[in-house]
N, C-alpha and C positions, 0 to 999 in steps of 0.2 A: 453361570460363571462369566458369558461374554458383559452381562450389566455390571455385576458386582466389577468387572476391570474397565468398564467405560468411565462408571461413579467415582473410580478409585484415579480417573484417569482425568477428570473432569476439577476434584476435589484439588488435585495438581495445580490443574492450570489456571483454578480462581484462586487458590491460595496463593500461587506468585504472582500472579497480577496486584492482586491486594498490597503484596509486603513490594515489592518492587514500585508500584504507582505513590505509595506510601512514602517511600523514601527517596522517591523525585519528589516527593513535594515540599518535604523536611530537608531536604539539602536543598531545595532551589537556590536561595540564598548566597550558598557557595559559588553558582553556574547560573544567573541569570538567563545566559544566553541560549540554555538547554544542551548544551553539548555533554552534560552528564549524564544528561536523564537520555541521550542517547546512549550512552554508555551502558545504561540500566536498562534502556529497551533491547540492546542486543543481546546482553545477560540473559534476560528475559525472555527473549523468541529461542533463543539456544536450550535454554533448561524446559520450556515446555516442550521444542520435540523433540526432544533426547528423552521425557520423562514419555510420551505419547507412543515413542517407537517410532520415530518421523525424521526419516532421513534425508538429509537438503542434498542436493547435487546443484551448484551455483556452476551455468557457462556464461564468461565475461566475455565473451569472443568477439565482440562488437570493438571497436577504435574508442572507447570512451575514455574521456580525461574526467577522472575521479579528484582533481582539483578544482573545476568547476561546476556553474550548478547548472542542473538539467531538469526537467520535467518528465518524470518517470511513467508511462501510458501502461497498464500491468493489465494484464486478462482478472478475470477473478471468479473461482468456483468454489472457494472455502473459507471458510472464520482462517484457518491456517497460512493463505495467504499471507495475511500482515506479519505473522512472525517469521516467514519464510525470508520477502523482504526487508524485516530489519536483519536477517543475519545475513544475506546476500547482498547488500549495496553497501559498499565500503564508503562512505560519503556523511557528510554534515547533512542530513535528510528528516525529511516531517512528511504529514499524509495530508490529504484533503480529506476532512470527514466529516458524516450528515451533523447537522445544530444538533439534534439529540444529544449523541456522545456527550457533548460539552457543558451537561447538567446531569450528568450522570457524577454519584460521589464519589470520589479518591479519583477515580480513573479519568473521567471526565476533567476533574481539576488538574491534576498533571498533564493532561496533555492541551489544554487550554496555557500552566505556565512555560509549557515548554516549546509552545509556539506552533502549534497546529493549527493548520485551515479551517476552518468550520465553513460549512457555508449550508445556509437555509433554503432548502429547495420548492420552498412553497411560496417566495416571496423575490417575484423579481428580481426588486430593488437592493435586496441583502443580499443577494446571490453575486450581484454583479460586483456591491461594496464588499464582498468575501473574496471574491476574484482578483480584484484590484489590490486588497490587502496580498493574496499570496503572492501575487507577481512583483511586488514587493519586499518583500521578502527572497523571492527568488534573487532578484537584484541583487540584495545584499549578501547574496552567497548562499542561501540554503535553496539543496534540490526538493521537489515536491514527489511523494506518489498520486498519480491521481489511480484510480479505478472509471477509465470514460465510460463501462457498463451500466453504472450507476449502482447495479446488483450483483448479488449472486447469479453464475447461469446455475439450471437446471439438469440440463442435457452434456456439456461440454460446447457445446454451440456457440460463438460468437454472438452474444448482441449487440443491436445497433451501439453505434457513441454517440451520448450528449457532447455538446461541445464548449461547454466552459471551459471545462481544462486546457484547451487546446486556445480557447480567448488568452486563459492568461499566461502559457507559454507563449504566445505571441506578443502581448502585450509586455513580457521579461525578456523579450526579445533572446532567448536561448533554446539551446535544442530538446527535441523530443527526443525520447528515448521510449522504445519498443519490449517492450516484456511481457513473454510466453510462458506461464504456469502451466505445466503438469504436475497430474498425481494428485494436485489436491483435492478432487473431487471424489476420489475413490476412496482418501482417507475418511471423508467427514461429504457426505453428499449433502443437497440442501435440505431442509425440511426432516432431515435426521439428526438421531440424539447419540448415540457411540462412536467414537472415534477409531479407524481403524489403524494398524501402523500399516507403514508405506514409506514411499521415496519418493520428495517433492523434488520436480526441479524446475530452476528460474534459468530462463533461455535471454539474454540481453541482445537487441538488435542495436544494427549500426545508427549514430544519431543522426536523425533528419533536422537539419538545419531551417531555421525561423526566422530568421535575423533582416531577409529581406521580402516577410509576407506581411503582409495588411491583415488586416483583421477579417474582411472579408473571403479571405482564404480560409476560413480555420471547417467547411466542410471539406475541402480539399484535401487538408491536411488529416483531418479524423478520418476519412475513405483511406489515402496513405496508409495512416500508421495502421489499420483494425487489417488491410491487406497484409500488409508486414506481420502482422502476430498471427492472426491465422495462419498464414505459411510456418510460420515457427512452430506452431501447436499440433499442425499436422488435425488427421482424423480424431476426433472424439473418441477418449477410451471408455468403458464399459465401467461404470459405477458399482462397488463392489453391493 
């Protein structure tokens, strides 16, 4: 029975992906600028955990100005994460994501037209011209998620941060922002196939200001902010 409701639960979340990614791509046209297809990603992260049994619990309790843009630093233990923050940041927002995504079909092309980061982690040189691109973009007003993990954790454990992200919120000269995932690791732990229900929640910290670090800060700044989230995430819960 628990397969037959993961299958049934699975079957969910790729068929709105499909029809949702699908119709960013057929409206682009309307919304060049993606601000639809955000529209369509909140739809989206909404109906799959409401279809999953996956309850968000959003705390904004940080000083954040949701009129500007930020570089969002997010813990990450689940595929559930990204649909948690697109229904928890109220904001003009995109992710950093691996170059793969972005040749993947339907899914990959929407979010290529709707203005997502790619960046190539095998390739210096593209990584940094991915970097520069999103801090760019920051500029013009849209906040980024990054994931400084790189990965999924395992355990609930903190791993170390890469520090590109934190190059190109320096380089957009804007704040970071700190965010604590729980629960998602219990819904959907790594390296497993069923989805369990649960209650996700995204913890916002207060934003650490950029505006006057060099670039040569940014291990400074990734020690910072991964201190900030671990306090926020508290002890490691027990993966169901």
């Amino acid at each position: 029975m628990e397969r037959a409701i993961g299958t049934c639960k699975w079957a969910w979340c790729i068929g709105l992906t499909i029809f949702w990614a699908s119709l960013g791509i057929l409206t682009w046209p309307l919304s060049p600028s993606g601000r639809l297809y955000l529209v369509y990603a909140r739809i989206w992260s909404r109906m799959i955990l409401w279809g999953c049994g996956i309850r968000l619990v959003a705390d904004r309790g940080g000083p954040i100005d949701w009129n500007k843009p930020h570089v969002f630093m997010s813990s990450h233990e689940s595929i559930f994460d990204i649909m948690a923050l697109f229904a928890a940041i109220p904001c003009d927002v995109r992710m950093l994501a691996k170059a793969e995504l972005k040749r993947m079909p339907i899914l990959g092309w929407s979010m290529w037209m709707a203005g997502f980061v790619f960046i190539e982690r095998r390739s210096t040189a593209s990584a940094r011209r991915s970097l520069e691109d999103g801090a760019a973009a920051v500029r013009n007003g849209k906040s980024i998620v990054v994931f400084p993990e790189g990965t999924r954790s395992t355990d609930g454990q903190l791993l170390e941060f890469k520090k590109g992200g934190f190059l190109l919120a320096i380089r957009a000269g804007v704040p970071v922002v700190p965010i604590a995932i729980r629960g998602s690791r219990e819904i959907l732990p790594k390296h497993t196939l069923l989805p369990h229900a649960g209650t996700i929640e995204v913890r916002f910290g207060e934003p650490i200001p950029t505006a006057d670090l060099g670039l040569d800060h940014k291990v400074e700044l990734a020690a910072r902010t991964r201190e900030v989230i671990r306090g926020m995430k508290g002890p490691p819960q027990l993966a169901a």
